[in-house]
C-alpha positions in Angstrom: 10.6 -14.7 -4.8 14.4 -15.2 -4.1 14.8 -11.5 -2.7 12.8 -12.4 0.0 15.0 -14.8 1.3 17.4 -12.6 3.2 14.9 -12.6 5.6 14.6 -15.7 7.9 10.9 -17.0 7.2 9.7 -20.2 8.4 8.9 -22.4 5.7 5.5 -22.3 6.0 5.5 -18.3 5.6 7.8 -18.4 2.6 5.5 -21.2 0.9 2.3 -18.8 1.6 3.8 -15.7 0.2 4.6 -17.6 -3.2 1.0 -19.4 -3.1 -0.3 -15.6 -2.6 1.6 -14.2 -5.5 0.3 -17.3 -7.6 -3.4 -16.4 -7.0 -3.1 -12.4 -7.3 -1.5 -13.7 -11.0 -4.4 -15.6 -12.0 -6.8 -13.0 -11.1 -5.6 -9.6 -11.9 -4.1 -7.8 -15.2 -0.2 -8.3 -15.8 0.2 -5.3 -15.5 -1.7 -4.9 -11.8 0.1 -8.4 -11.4 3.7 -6.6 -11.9 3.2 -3.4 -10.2 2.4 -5.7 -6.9 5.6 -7.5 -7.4 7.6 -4.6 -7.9 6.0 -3.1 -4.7 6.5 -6.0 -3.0 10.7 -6.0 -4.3 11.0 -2.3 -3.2 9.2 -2.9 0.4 11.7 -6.1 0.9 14.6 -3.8 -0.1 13.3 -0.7 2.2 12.7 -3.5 4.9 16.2 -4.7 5.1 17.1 -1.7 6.8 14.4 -1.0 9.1 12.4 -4.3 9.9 12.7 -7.8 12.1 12.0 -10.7 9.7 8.8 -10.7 12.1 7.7 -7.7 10.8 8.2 -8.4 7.4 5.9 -11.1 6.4 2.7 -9.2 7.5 4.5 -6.2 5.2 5.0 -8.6 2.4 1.3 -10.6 2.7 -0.3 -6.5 2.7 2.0 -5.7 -0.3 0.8 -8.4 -2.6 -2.5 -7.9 -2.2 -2.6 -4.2 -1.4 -4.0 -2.8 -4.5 -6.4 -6.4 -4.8 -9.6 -4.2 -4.7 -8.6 -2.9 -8.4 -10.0 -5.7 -9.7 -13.4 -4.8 -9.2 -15.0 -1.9 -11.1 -16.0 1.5 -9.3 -20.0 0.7 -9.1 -19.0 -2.9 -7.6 -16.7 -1.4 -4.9 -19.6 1.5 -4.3 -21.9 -1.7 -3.8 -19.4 -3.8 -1.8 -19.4 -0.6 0.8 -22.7 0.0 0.9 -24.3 -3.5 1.0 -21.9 -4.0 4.0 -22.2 -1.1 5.8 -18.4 -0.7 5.7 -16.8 2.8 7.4 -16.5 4.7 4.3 -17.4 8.0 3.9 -19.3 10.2 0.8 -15.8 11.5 -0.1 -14.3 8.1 -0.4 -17.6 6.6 -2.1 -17.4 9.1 -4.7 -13.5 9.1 -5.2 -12.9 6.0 -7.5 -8.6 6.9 -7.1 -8.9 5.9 -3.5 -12.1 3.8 -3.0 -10.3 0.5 -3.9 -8.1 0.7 -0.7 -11.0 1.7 1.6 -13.1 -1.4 0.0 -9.8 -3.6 0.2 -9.2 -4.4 3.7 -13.1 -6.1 3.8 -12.1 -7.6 0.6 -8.6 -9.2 1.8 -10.6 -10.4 4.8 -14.0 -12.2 2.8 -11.5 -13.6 -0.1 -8.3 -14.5 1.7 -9.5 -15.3 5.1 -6.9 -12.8 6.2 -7.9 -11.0 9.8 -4.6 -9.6 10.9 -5.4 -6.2 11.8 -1.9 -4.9 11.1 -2.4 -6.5 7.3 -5.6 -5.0 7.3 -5.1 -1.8 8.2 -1.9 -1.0 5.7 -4.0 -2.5 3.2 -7.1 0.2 4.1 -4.6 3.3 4.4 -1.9 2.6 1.2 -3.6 4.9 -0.7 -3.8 7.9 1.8 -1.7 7.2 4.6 -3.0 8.2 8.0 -1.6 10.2 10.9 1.3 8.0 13.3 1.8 5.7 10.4 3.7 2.9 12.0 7.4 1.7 10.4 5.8 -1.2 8.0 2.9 0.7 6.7 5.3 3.9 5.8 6.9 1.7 4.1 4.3 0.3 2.1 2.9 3.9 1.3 6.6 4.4 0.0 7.0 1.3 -1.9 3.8 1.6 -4.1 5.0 5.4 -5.0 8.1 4.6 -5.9 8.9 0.7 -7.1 10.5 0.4 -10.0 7.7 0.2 -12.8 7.1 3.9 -11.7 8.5 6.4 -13.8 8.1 9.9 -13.0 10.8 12.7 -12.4 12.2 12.7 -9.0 11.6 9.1 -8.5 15.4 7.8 -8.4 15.8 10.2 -5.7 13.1 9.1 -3.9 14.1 5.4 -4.0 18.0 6.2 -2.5 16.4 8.6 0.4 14.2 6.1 1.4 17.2 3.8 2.5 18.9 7.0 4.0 15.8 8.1 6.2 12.4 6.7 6.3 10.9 9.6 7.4 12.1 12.2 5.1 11.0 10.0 2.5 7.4 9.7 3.8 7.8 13.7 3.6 8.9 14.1 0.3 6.5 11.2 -1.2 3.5 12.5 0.2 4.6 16.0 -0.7 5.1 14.6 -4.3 1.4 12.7 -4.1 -0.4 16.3 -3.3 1.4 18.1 -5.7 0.3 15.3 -8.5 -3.1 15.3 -7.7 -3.6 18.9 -7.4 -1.9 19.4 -10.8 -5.1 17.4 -12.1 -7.3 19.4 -10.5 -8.4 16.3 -8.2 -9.8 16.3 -5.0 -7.3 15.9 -1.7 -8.7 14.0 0.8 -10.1 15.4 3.7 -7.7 14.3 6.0 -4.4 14.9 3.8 -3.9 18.2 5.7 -4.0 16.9 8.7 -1.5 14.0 7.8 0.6 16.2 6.4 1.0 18.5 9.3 1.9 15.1 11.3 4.6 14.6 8.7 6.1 17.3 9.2 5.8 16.6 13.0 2.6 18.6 13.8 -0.3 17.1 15.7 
């Protein structure tokens, strides 16, 4: 956790991010485990460059648990939603790719006690992004595309624009995510359109 210290965290914050990382180990795969670290690493190194040390430990308590839903199985998560009348729609109910992050934010708040709304609501939309996506939770949507246990080509590129300009690089990721899923014949989201024409500065 030293590459967090160039940010000036109370005590108490630094001790809870560590703590956090310790639980997320004992509870999901090494390899879920890593990938959460790495995004973590790459959000901290984005975050240098655009954040307050305020804003950065909700960023860093959403990265380490962002993808925490994974650990449960698609028919749990479809149970988990429905049993709790949570706001998630047929397309995300049957979309197991997704589904995790629209289950996650309930999850983060009965298992962690967590109720920030900001840490919430990053952890809802990492998958999809949404439209006006504030600073921290482009750069999670960035971080978890491009941290360094990804491997895909174009990604080096990716990583350098996104400490040149945010915003291009929520352009050019979510351009990349689209073209990746339609080249797997997957379904888009409904709302990807219309995120991606307030990308590119639509409405």
């Amino acid at each position: 956790m030293n590459f967090i210290n160039s940010f000036t965290l109370t005590g108490k914050q630094k001790e809870y991010l560590k703590d956090l990382t310790e639980k997320i180990k004992s509870i999901m795969s090494s390899s879920l485990y890593q990938h959460s670290i790495n995004t973590l690493k790459y959000a901290s190194t984005i975050a240098q460059k655009y954040l307050s040390d305020i804003e950065f430990f909700d960023l860093g308590v959403a990265c380490i648990l962002h993808d925490y839903g994974k650990i449960f199985n698609y028919e749990e998560l479809v149970k988990i939603a429905k049993e709790n009348k949570l706001e998630v729609d047929s397309f995300e109910l049957n979309s197991p790719p997704v589904l995790h992050s629209f289950v996650g934010d309930y999850l983060v708040l009965r298992d962690f006690n967590i109720s920030s709304s900001k840490i919430l609501k990053a952890i809802k939309f990492h998958a999809t992004g949404y439209c006006n996506m504030d600073l921290a939770d482009k750069i999670l949507f960035i971080a978890d595309k491009v941290e360094k246990g990804r491997n895909y080509n174009g990604v080096k590129k990716l990583r350098d624009l996104a400490l040149k300009n945010i915003n291009l690089c929520l352009l050019e990721v979510y351009k990349n995510n689209i073209i990746y899923i339609i080249k797997r014949d997957r379904f888009l989201h409904p709302d990807t359109v219309k995120i991606w024409n307030n990308i590119c500065g639509g409405v």
